[in-house]
N, C-alpha and C positions, 0 to 999 in steps of 0.2 A: 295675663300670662298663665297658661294651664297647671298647668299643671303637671325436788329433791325425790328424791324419789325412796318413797316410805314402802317397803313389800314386807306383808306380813303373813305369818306362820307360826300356826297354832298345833299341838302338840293332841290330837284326837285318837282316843283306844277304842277301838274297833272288835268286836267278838261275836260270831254266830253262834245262838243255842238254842236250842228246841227241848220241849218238856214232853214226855211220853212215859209208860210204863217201862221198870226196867226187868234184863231178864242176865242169865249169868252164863258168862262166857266158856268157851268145852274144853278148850285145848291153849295148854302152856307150853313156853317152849324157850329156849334161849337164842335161835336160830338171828335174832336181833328184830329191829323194826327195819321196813321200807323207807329207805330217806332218798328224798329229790335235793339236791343240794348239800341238804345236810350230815352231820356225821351219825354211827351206831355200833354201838357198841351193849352186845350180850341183853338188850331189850328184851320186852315182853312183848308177845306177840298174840291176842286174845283174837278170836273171830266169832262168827253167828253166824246162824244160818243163812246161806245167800249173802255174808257180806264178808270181807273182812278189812281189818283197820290199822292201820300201822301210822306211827307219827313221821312226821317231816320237818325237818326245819330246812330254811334256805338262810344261808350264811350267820346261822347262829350261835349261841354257844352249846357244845353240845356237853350230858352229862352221860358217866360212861355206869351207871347204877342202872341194875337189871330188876326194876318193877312193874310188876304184872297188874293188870285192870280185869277189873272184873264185871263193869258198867257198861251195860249197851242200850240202848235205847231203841224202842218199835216206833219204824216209820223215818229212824236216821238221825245223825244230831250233825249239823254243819260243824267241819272242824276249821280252826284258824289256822293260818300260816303267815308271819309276818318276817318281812323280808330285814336282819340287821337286828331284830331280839336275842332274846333268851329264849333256847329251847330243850326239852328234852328226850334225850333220843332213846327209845325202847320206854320211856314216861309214859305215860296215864294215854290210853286209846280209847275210844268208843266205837262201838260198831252200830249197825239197825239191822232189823229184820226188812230184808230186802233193799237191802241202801249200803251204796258202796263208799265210805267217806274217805278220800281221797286227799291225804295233808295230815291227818293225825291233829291234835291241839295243840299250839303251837303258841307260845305268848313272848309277841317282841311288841318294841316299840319304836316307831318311824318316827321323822322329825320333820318329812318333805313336805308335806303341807296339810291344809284343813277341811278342803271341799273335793266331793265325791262326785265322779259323772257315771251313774249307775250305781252309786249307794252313797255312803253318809260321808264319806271322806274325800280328800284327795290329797295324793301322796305320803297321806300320814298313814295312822296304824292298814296297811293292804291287807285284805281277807285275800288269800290268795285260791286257797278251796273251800268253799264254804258252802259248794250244793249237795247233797244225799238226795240218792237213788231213787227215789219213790218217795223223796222226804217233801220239807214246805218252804225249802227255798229252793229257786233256780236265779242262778249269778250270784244271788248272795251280796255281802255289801263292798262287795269288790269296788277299789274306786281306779280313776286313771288319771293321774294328770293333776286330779284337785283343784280348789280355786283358787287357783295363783293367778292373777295378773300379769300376761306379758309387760311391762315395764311399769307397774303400778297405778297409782292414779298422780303419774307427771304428765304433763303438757309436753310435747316436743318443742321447745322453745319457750314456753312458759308464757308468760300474758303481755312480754315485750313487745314494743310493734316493732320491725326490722327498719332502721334508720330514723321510725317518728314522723313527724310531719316538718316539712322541709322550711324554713323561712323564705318567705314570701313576703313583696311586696303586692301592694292590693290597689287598684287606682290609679289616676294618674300621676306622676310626679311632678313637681315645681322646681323652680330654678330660678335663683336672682344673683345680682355682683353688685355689691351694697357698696365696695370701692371700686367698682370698673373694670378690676382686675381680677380678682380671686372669682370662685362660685362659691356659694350654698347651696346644696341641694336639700329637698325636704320629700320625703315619703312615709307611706301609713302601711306599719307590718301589719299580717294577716294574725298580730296577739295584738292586735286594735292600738299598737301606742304608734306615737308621731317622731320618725328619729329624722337627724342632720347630721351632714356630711358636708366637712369644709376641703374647698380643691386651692392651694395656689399656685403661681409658678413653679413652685420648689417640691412640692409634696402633696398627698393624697391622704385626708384623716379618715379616722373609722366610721361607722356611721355612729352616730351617739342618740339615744333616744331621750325626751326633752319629757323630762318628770312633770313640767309643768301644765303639758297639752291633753287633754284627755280625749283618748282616739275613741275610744268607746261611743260617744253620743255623735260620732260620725256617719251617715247613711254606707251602706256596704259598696252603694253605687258609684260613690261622691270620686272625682279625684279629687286633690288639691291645688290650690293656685295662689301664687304668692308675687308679692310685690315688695321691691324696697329704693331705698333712697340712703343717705351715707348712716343714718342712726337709728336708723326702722324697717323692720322685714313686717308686713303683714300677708297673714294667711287664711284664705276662709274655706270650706266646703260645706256640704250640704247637712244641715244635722238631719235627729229622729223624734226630736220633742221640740216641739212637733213636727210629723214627718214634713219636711219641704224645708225647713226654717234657714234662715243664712247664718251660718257661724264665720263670727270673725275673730282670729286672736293677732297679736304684736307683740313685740321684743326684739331682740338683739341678743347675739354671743345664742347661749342656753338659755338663758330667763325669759322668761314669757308670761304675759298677762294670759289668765285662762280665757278658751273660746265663748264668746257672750252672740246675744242675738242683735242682729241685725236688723231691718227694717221689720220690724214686729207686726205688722198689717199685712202682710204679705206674704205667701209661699210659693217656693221653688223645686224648680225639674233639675235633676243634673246636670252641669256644676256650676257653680257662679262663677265670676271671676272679679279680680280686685288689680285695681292700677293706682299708682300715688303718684298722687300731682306734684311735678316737680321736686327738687333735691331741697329747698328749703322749707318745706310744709310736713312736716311730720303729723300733721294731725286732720290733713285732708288726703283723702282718697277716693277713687271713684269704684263705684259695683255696679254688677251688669248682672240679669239672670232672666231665664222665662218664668214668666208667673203665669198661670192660665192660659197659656198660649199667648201671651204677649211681651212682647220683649221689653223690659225694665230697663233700662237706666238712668242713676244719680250721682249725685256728690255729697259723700260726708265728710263737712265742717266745722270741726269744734264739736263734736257729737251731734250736729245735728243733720239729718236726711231731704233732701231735696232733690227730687225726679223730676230730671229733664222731659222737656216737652218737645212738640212740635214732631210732624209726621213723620215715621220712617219708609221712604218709598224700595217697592222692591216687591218679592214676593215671602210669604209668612216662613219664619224658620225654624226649623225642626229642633236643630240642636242649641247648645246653651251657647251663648258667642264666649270669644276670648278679648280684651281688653288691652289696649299700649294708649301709652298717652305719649303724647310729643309736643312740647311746645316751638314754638314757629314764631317768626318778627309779627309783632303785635295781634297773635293768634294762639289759641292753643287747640289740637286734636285729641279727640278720644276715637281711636278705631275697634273697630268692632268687625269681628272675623266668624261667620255661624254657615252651616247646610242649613241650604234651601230643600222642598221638595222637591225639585228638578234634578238633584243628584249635583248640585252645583254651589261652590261657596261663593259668601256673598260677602262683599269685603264694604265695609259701611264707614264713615268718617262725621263724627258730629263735631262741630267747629263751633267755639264762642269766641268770638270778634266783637268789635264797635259794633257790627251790623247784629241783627238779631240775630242768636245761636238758631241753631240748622243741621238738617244732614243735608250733605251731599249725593250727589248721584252715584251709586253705588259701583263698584267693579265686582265682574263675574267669572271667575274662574272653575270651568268642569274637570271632573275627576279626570284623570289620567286615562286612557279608552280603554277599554274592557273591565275597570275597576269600577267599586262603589266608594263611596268615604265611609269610615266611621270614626266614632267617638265623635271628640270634638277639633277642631283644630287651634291653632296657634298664631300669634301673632307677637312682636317687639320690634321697640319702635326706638332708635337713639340720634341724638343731634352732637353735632361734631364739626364745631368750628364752622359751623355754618349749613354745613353739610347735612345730610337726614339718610338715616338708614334704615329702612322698614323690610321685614322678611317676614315670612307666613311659613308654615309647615303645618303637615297632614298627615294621615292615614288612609291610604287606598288599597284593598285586596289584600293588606295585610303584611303592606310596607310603609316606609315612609317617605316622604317625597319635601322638598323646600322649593319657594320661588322668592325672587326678588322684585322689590317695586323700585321701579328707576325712575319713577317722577312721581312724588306725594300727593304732588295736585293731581295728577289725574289717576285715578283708580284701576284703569285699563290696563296700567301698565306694565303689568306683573309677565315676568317672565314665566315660560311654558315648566312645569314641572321638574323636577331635576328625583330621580331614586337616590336615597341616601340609605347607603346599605343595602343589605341582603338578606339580613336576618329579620323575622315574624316580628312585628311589631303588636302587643297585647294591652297599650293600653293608650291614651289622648297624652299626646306630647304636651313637652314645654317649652317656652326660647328663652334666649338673655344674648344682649350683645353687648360685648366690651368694648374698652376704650380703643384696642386693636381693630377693631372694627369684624371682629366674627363675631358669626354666629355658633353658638350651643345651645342643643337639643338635646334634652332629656325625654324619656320612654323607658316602660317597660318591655322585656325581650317576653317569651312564651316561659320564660323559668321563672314568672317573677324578679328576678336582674332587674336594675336601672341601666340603662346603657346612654354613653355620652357619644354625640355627636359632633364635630365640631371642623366649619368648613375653613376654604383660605378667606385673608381679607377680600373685602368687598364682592363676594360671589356667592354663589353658591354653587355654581359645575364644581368644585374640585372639592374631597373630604378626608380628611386622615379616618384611618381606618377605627374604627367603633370602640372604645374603653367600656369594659364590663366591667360596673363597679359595685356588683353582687350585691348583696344583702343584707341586715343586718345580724 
């Protein structure tokens, strides 16, 4: 059975000067200084030849003292203007021979910021005229803007991924009813642990992950598949040390023996599967898997391995088969369910009787028409009262599909496909049939979901509608 944001601002004084010879100014006057913005009162007002100079402030503080300069400079001296200073109005001017300095000297201090686009600042101390006439600056160290960071060095969103990565299941999932009636389901999250979810009449439990299994030495590829009887679930898939290896583990409830290897000679293609013989044998079971391109199987008894013999007729098969055991009046079967190359499953039955064990002649059933199969498919197999119930499920085109076999003896028998559901099936089912005589199937949906399928007694044409039993 298968399976903050930190912005910072630096406080930068800013000042144009230039060194030249000095020469002494002609004309006083009380007449005040030139102010852009700022206030004046009874200044001094000094000129040169070719130029003259008056202070400026813009929005600063102004002093209403009427002192005269008498400092000019040849060739122009850049004046400051800072926008929010301390300034003084009719204060200290320079002029140049031939250079018109436009601003006066002006000493404030900005707080806006530290980097300059076109001089050394931005939004902190602003030269607001600081070119002369004929002088040796032009723009001067006027800044704009500065180097602020629009919204600093935050991330929009910061280094959170938006929801994370979604819990998923990864593989196929398994399925047993270890009393006939309730289920266990077993699935491998995509954080590599092994969880179970218990269903009975009454209620639906969470999924619980089993501290004792270690999903990690798992192949990515493996599902799972699991078998039980009234006091024993066993589970195996494919490990990665070494890649192929058979892992099998068992327990009951939560407790589990950890996963160990299995026929140690030997390696495997995805996935094996495991069946237990009979309800009183806890310590016999049978594994099935391709090794080399040849299909394996045996009975382990009492820890020890022993592969069946004897031909398997048919043609060679692609996928890993799935395993039911049934026993029968003084017989028992082990069926075997795998794709062929023909795009066809080949449904195989090894029998030990009085008479030499054997397979039988196979039954063949083709994909549903215009589909291909994949994964692997499914097969269980239950006795009842005399009675025998064997069902198969698949994957076609990216559905699922069940048939029924109406006579064990002959292979042929199987009924023509039956679509169960409608939703993307993503991963190799699994079966289990109760004492009620249904069938449930387990699969992943396309979200990673396990979903439960589960038909009426003894059919499979009819299905209640699909239980999404999400994730862990």
């Amino acid at each position: 059975m298968r399976n903050s944001v930190f912005v910072l601002f630096a406080l930068v004084a800013a000042s144009g000067c230039s060194t030249s010879t000095t020469t002494q100014a002609i004309d006083r006057s009380a007449a005040g200084s030139d102010a852009r913005g700022g206030g004046s009162a009874g200044g001094a007002k000094s000129t040169s030849t070719g130029g003259r100079a008056g202070s400026t402030t813009l929005g600063g503080t102004t002093a209403t003292s009427s002192r005269e300069a008498t400092v000019a400079t040849t060739g122009g001296n850049a004046a400051d203007t800072s926008g929010g200073g301390q300034s003084s109005v009719g204060g200290t001017t320079s002029a140049s021979n031939g250079g018109n300095a436009s601003g006066g000297v002006t000493a404030g201090a900005s707080t806006s910021g530290t980097s300059a686009s076109g001089g050394s600042s931005s939004g902190g101390k602003s030269n607001v005229a600081t070119t002369a006439k004929g002088g040796s600056a032009s723009g001067g160290t006027t800044a704009t803007g500065g180097t602020i960071a629009t919204g600093g060095t935050t991330a929009t969103g910061g280094t959170t991924a938006t929801g994370g990565t979604p819990n998923q299941f990864r593989g196929g999932p398994c399925v047993v009813s270890p009393n006939q009636t309730g289920l266990e389901l077993f699935a491998r999250g995509n954080d590599k642990g092994i969880y179970r979810k218990v269903i009975t009449t009454s209620a639906t439990g969470a999924w619980v992950k089993l501290s004792d299994l270690d999903g990690s030495i798992i192949d990515n590829r493996s599902d799972l598949d699991c078998s039980a009887n009234s006091s024993t679930v066993h589970i195996v898939a494919l490990g990665t040390n070494p890649a192929g290896a058979l892992m099998h583990a068992y327990g009951a409830g939560t407790s589990y023996n950890a996963f160990f290897r299995e026929i140690s000679a030997s390696t495997f293609d995805p996935s094996p599967s495991v069946t237990v013989v009979g309800s009183g044998s806890p310590n016999n079971w049978r594994l099935a898997g391709i090794s080399a391109g040849y299909t394996q199987l045996g009975e382990v008894s009492s820890g020890t391995y022993t592969e069946f013999t004897g031909a398997r007729p048919g043609p060679a098969l692609i996928s890993a088969p799935d395993l039911a055991y049934l026993a029968v009046s003084n017989a028992n079967y082990t069926f075997l369910a795998a794709f062929d190359a023909t795009n066809t499953l080949s449904l195989h039955r090894y029998v030990i009787s009085p008479l030499p064990a054997n397979y039988s002649t196979p039954g063949q059933l083709p994909a549903p028409t215009g589909t291909l199969y994949e994964y692997t498919p499914t097969i269980c197999a239950a006795p009842y009262q005399g009675n025998y119930v064997v069902y198969l499920a698949a994957v076609a085109g990216g559905r699922l599909y069940a048939s029924y076999l109406s006579n064990i003896a002959d292979l042929s028998t199987f009924t023509s496909w039956v679509q169960v559901g409608t939703e993307t099936v993503s991963s190799a089912p699994d079966c289990v049939i109760t004492s009620d005589r249904v069938m449930h199937i387990v699969a992943l949906n396309s979200s990673g979901a396990t979903m439960l399928y589960e038909a009426d007694p003894n059919t499979v044409s009819t299905w209640s509608a699909p239980k999404n039993l999400g994730t862990y």
